[in-house]
C-alpha positions, 0 to 999 in steps of 0.5 A: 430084765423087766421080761424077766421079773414079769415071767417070774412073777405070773409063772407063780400067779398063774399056778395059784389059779390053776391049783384054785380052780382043780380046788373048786372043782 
């Protein structure tokens, strides 16, 4: 469950990263 709730929860996180970093870029 914990795993479960860490990967729901830094799948999104690392997307918003990703979709900043393209923006700055």
């Amino acid at each position: 469950l914990e795993d479960n709730m860490k990967q729901n929860f830094l799948e999104p996180l690392h997307h918003l990263q990703t979709k900043d970093l393209k923006d700055v870029m």
